[in-house]
C-alpha positions in Angstrom: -80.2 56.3 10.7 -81.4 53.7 13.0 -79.2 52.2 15.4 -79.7 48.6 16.4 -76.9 48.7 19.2 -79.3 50.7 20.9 -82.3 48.4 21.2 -82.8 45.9 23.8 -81.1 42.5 23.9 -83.7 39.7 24.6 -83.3 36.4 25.9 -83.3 33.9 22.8 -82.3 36.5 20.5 -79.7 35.7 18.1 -76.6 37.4 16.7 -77.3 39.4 13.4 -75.5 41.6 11.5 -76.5 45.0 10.3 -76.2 46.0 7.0 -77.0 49.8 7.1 -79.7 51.0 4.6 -78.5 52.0 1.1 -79.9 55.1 2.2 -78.1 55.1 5.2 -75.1 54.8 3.5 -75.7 57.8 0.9 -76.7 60.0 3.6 -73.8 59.6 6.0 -71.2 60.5 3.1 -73.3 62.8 2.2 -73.2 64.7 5.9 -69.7 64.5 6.3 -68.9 67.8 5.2 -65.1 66.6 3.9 -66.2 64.4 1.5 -66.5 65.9 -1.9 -66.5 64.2 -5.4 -68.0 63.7 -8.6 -69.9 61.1 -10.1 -69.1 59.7 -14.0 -71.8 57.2 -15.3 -71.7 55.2 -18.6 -73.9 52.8 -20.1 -76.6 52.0 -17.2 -78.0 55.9 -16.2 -77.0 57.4 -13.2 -77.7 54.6 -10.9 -75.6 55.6 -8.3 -75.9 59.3 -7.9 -79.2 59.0 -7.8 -78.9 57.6 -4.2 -76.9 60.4 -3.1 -79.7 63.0 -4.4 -82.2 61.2 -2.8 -80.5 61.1 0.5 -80.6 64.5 0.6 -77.7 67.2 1.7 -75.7 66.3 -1.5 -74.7 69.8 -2.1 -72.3 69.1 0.7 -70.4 66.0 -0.8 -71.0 66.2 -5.0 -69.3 68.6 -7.3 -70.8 66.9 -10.8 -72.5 64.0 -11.8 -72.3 63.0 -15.6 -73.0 60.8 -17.9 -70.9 61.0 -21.6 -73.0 58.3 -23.6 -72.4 59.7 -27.1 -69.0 58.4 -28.1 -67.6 61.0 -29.6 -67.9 63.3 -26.9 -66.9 60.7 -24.5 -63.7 60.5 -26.6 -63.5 64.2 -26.3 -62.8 64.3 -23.0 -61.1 61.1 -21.9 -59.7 60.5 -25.4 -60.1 57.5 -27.7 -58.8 54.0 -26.8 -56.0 52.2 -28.5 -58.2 49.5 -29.2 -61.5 51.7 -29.8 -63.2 50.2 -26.7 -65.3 52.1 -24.1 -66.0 49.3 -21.6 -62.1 48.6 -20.4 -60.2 49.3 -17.5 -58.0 51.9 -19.3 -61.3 53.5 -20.0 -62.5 53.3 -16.5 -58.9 54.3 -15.3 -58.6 57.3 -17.5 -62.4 58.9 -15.9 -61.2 58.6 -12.2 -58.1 60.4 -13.2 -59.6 62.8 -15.5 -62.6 63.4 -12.8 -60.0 64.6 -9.7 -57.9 66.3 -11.8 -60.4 68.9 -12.6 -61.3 68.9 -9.0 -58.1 69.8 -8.0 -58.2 72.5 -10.5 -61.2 74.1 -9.8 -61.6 73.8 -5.9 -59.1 76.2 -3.9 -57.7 74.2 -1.4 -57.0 77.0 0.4 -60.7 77.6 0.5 -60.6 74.6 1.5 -58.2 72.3 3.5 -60.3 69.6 5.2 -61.7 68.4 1.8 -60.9 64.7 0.9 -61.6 64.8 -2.8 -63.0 61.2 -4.7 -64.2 61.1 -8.3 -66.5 57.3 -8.7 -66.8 56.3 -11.9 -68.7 52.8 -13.9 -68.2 52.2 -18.0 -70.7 49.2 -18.7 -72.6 47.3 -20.8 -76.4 46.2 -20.3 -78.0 43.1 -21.4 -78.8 43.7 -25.1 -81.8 43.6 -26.9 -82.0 39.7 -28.2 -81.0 38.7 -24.1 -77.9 36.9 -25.8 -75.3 38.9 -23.9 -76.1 39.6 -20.0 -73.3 42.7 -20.1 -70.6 43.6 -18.4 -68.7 46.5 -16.7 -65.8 48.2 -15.0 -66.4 49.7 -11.5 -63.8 52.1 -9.6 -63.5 54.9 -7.1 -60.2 57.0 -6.7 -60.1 58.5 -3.1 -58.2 60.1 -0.4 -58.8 59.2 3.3 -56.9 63.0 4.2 -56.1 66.4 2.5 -53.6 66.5 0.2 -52.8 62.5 0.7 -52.1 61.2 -2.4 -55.0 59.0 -4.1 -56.0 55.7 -3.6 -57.9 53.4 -5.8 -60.3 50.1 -6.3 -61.1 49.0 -9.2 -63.5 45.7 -10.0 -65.2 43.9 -12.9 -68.5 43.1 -12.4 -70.8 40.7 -14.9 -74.1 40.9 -15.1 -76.4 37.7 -14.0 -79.9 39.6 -14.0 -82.3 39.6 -17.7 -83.7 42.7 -17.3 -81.7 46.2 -18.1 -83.5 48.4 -15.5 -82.9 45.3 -13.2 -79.5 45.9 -14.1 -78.9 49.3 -13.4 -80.5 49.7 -10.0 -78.2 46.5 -8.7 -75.2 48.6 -9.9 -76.5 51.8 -8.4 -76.5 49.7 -4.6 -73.0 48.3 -5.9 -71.7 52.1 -6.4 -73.4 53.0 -3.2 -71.5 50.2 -0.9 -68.0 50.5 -3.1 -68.1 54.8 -2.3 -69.2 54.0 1.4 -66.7 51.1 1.6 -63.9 52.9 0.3 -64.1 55.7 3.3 -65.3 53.5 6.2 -64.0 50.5 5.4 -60.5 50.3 3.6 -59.1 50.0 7.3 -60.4 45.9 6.3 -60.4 45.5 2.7 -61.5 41.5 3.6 -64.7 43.1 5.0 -64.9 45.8 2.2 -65.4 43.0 -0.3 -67.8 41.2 1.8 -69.6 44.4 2.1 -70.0 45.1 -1.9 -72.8 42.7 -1.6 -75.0 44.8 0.9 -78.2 44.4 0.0 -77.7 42.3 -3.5 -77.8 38.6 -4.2 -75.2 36.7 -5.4 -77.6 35.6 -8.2 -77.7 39.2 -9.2 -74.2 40.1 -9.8 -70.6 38.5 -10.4 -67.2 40.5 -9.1 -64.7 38.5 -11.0 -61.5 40.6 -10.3 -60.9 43.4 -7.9 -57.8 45.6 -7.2 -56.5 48.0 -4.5 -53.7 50.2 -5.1 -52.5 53.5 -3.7 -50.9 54.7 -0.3 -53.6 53.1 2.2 -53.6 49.6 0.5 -49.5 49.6 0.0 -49.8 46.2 2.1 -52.3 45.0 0.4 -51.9 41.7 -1.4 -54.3 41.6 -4.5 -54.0 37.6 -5.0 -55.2 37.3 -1.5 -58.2 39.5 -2.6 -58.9 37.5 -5.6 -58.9 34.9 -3.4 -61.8 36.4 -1.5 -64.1 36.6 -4.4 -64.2 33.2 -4.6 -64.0 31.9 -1.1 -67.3 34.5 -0.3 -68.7 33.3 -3.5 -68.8 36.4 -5.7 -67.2 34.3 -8.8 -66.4 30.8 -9.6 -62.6 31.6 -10.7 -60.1 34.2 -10.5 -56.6 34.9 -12.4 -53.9 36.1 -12.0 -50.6 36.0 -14.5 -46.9 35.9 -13.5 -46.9 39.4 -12.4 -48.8 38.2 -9.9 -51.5 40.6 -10.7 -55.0 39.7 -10.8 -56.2 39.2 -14.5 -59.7 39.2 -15.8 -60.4 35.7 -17.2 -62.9 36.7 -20.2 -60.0 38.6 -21.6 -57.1 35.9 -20.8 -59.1 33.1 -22.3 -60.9 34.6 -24.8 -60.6 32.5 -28.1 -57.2 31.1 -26.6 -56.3 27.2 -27.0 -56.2 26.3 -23.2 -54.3 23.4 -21.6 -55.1 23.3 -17.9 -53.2 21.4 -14.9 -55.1 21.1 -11.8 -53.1 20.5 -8.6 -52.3 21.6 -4.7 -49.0 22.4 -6.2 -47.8 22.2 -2.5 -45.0 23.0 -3.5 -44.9 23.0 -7.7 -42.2 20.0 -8.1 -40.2 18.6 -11.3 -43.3 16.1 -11.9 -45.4 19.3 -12.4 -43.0 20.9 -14.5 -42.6 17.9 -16.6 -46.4 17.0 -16.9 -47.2 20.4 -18.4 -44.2 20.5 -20.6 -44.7 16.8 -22.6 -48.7 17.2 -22.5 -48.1 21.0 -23.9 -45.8 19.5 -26.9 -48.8 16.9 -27.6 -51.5 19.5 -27.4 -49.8 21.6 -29.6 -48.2 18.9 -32.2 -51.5 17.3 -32.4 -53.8 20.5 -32.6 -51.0 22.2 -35.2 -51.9 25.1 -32.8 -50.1 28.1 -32.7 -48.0 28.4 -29.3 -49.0 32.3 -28.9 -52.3 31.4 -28.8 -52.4 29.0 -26.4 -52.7 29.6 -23.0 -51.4 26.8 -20.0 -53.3 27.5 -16.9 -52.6 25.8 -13.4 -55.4 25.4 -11.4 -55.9 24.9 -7.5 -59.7 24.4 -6.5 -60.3 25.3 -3.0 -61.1 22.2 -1.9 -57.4 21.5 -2.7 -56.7 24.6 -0.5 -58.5 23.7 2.8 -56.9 23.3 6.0 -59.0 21.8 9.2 -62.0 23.4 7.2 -60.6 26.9 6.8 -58.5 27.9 3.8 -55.0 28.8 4.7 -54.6 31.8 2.9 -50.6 32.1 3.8 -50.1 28.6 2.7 -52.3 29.9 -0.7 -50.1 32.6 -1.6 -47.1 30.5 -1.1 -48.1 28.1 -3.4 -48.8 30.9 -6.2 -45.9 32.9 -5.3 -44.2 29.8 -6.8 -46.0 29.0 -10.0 -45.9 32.8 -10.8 -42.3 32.8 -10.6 -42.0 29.8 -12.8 -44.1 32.2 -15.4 -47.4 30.6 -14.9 -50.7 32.0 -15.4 -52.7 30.7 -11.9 -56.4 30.3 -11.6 -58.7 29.4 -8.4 -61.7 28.0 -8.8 -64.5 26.8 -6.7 -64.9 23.6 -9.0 -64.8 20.2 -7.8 -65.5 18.6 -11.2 -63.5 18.4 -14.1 -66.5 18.9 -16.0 -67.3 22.3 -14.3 -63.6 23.8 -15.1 -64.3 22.8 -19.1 -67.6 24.1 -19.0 -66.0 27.6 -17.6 -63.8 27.9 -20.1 -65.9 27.0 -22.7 -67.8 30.2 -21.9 -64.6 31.9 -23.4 -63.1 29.9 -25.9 -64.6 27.4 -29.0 -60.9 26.2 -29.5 -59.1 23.5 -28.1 -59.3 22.3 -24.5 -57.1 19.9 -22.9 -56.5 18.6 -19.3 -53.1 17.2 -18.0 -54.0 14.9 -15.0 -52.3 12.4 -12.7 -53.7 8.4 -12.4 -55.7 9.3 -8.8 -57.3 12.7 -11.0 -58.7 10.2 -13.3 -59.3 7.6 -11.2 -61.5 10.4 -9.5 -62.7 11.2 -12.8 -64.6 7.7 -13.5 -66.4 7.7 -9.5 -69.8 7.5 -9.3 -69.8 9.5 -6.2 -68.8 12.8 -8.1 -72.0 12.8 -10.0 -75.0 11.8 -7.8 -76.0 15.5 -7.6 -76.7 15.0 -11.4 -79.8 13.4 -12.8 -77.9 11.7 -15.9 -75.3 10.4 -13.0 -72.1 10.0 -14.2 -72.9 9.6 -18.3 -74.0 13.1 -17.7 -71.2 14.2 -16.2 -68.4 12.8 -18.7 -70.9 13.9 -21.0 -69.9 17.2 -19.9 -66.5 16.8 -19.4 -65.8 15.4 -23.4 -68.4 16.7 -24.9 -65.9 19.5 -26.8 -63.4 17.1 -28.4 -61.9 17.4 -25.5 -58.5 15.5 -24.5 -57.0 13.8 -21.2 -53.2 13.7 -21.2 -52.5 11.2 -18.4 -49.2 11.4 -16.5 -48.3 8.1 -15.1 -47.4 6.5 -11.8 -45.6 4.1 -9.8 -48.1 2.0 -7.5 -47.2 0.3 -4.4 -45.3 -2.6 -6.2 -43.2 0.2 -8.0 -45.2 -1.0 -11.3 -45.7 1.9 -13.4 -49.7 3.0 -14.3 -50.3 4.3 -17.2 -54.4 4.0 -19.2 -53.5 0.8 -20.7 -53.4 -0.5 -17.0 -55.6 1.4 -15.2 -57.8 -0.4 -12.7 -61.6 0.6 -11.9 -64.4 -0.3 -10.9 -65.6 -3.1 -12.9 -69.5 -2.1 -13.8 -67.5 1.2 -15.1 -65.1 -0.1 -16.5 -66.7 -0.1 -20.5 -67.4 3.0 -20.3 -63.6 3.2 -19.6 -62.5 1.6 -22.4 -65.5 3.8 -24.8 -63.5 7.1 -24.0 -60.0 5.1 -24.1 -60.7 3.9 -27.6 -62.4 7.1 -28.5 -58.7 8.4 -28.0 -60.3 10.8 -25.1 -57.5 9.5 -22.8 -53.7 9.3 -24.1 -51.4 8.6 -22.4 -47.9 10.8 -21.8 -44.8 8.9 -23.0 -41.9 10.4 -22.5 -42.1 11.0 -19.1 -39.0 11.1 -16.8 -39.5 7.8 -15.2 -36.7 8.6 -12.0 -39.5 11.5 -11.0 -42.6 9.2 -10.6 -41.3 8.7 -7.1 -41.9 12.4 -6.4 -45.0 13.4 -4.7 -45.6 17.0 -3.4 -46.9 16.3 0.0 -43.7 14.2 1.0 -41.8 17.2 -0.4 -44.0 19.4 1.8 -43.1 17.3 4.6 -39.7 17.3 4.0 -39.1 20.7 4.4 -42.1 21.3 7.1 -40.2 19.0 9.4 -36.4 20.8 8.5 -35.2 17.2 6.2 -32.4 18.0 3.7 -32.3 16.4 0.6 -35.8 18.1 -1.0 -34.2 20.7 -3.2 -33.5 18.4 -6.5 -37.4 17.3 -6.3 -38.1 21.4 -7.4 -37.4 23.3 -10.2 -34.7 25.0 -10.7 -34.4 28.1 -8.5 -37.9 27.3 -6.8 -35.4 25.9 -3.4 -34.0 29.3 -3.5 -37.3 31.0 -3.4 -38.3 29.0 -0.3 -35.4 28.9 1.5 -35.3 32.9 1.3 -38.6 33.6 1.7 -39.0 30.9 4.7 -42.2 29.2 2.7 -44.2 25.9 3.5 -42.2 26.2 7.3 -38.7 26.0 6.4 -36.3 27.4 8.5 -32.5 27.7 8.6 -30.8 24.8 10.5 
């Protein structure tokens, strides 16, 4: 294992940093003689293992290495689903606990009391023969860091971006490889762990769209502050998460759902919010004849809605989603500056209904040219995109600066756009939201925000109910006790 701290440092020279080998990494686990574990593969060979053998010493650090692909003997041993599945997370979940069980009843740990026992485990799904469907999977390790130390785990969805199965399998092999050699050397930083899953693979190669740490050594771990780092490193374009303020796998929350989004800094979530997603959510609904259960209300914040003198304030983040969660909201974070981009994401998941709740400035921003120069089709493209699915604005109105309220009827833009305006108007694209409570319009988050940053009474009516509480107890956005 090569060393680069021990070369020379010239003049000129600058800073790098070292990924270790993948064989590096296989063959230090492999030497440490307290590492011991087995290895459960489904769906895409025995990828990862097979770094480990080729390392050499594994006799030291693997107990089994398996691979149950016929589904009844898979069923067999970790028993059959409730839904009949094989590539979930209970699936995944039941291997890692299945796997150390049987370690801990087979190896003596009087025979042995330095051992740190692990069991790694993947159930996935390759790209399949017509290409149509790229695959997907469910990654985990379950792991102690001492003897008899109750076990720790990390779990993560990965989809597949590659056209080629055997492509497929050797990026998840290095994946496996850096998730095993993370989990040991790295969960001291899981920030750095996640950065680290991409060792030696491409962002084009690979999408981690949810990850989650449990277990003794991540007890202060905050898992919406690691979704959040899938998206800021670029791993995914969005993450979830639902009130619980777990992180939630998107596919599975928006699959064949209605959806009804709100984008916003939400900084903090104020009555106008509140009251935006309620009327629009009666309209979607009334005018869909949707069923309520199947709909889904997402609020989105974008991270350009989440930077703070160009670095994203990840304190300030989890405020903000503390909030919304406790309102019963289902938060996603996105790396899209477009409207267009957010429909086109969930259109990946859903062929129902898809609506946006926006503000005046939102679709003010909406019909600027500027937004679309990176396209070839300019902005037709782009609203192209954005209405292309039946799609429907509900616009929240305003008060401007002579207290006249804006609604679509008198919108102002820019005049050579302004047909095109009125096309998507007419077209009943954009409606407008009527029964609005016309005393809030005045309410704007960032005054709020200041408000309380600068220790002001008179704040808490502009929240809802109970959110005043929550940051006066939890000291959020500043406040403090005068």
């Amino acid at each position: 294992m090569k060393n680069f701290a021990e070369d020379l440092v010239l003049e000129g020279d600058r800073i790098i940093e070292h990924q270790p080998a993948i064989s590096d990494k296989a063959l230090r686990i492999n030497l440490n003689k307290n590492i011991y574990g087995t290895f459960a593969e489904i769906g895409a060979g025995q990828e990862t293992v097979r770094h480990f053998f080729r390392a050499g010493g594994s006799s030291r650090t693997i107990a089994k290495a398996m691979s149950a692909y016929d589904k009844d003997f898979s069923d067999a041993i970790y028993t059959v689903e409730n839904d009949g599945r094989y590539v979930t997370e209970s699936r995944l979940k039941k291997m890692l606990i299945h796997e150390t069980d049987l370690i801990e009843d087979r190896i003596d740990r009087n025979s042995h009391p330095s051992k740190t026992f692990f069991s790694y485990a993947n159930t996935v799904a390759t790209i399949d023969f017509a290409k149509s469907f790229k695959g997907h999977g469910w990654v985990g390790i379950r792991f102690q860091s001492k003897p008899d130390e109750a076990y720790s785990e990390i779990i993560l969805h990965i989809q597949f971006k590659e056209t080629d199965s055997k492509l497929q399998q050797e990026t998840l092999g290095i994946l496996g490889v850096n998730l095993i050699y993370g989990a040991y050397y790295q969960h001291n930083e899981p920030k750095n762990l996640i950065r680290k899953l991409y060792d030696h693979i491409d962002k084009d190669q690979i999408e981690i769209d949810s990850i989650n740490f449990s277990g003794p050594l991540f007890k202060n771990v905050d898992n919406r502050l690691m979704s959040l780092q899938l998206v800021k490193n670029g791993m995914t374009d969005a993450v979830m998460f639902g009130p619980d303020g777990q992180s939630k796998l998107p596919a599975t929350a928006l699959y064949r759902k209605n959806i009804l989004a709100l984008r916003g800094s939400f900084r903090p979530v104020t009555v106008v919010n509140m009251n935006m997603y309620e009327k629009s959510l009666k309209m979607f609904v009334d005018e869909n004849q949707l069923d309520r259960d199947e709909t889904l209300v997402v609020f989105e914040m974008t991270l350009s809605n989440l930077l703070m003198e160009g670095e994203i304030d990840e304190v300030d983040f989890l405020h903000r989603a503390e909030l919304l969660c406790s309102l019963g909201q289902t938060v996603l974070i996105s790396n899209f500056q477009e409207y267009y981009k957010v429909v086109e994401y969930f259109s990946q998941y859903t062929k129902e209904k898809i609506g946006l709740t926006m503000g005046v400035s939102s679709i003010l921003n909406i019909f600027d040219e500027k937004y679309y120069t990176h396209l070839h089709g300019g902005i037709l493209e782009g609203l192209g995109k954005l209405f292309y699915r039946d799609l429907k604005v509900y616009l929240y109105p305003m008060k401007d600066e002579q207290q006249q309220i804006v609604t679509s009827q008198n919108l102002k833009v820019d005049l050579h756009i302004k047909e095109l305006y009125k096309y998507f108007k007419k077209a009943g694209k954009i409606v407008d939201i009527t029964n609005y409570e016309e005393k809030n319009l005045s309410i704007f988050s960032r005054e709020i925000y200041r408000l309380i940053h600068e220790q002001q009474t008179g704040w808490e009516t502009a929240l809802p109910e109970g959110i005043a509480n929550e940051i006066k107890t939890k000291k959020l956005f500043g406040y403090k006790d005068l």
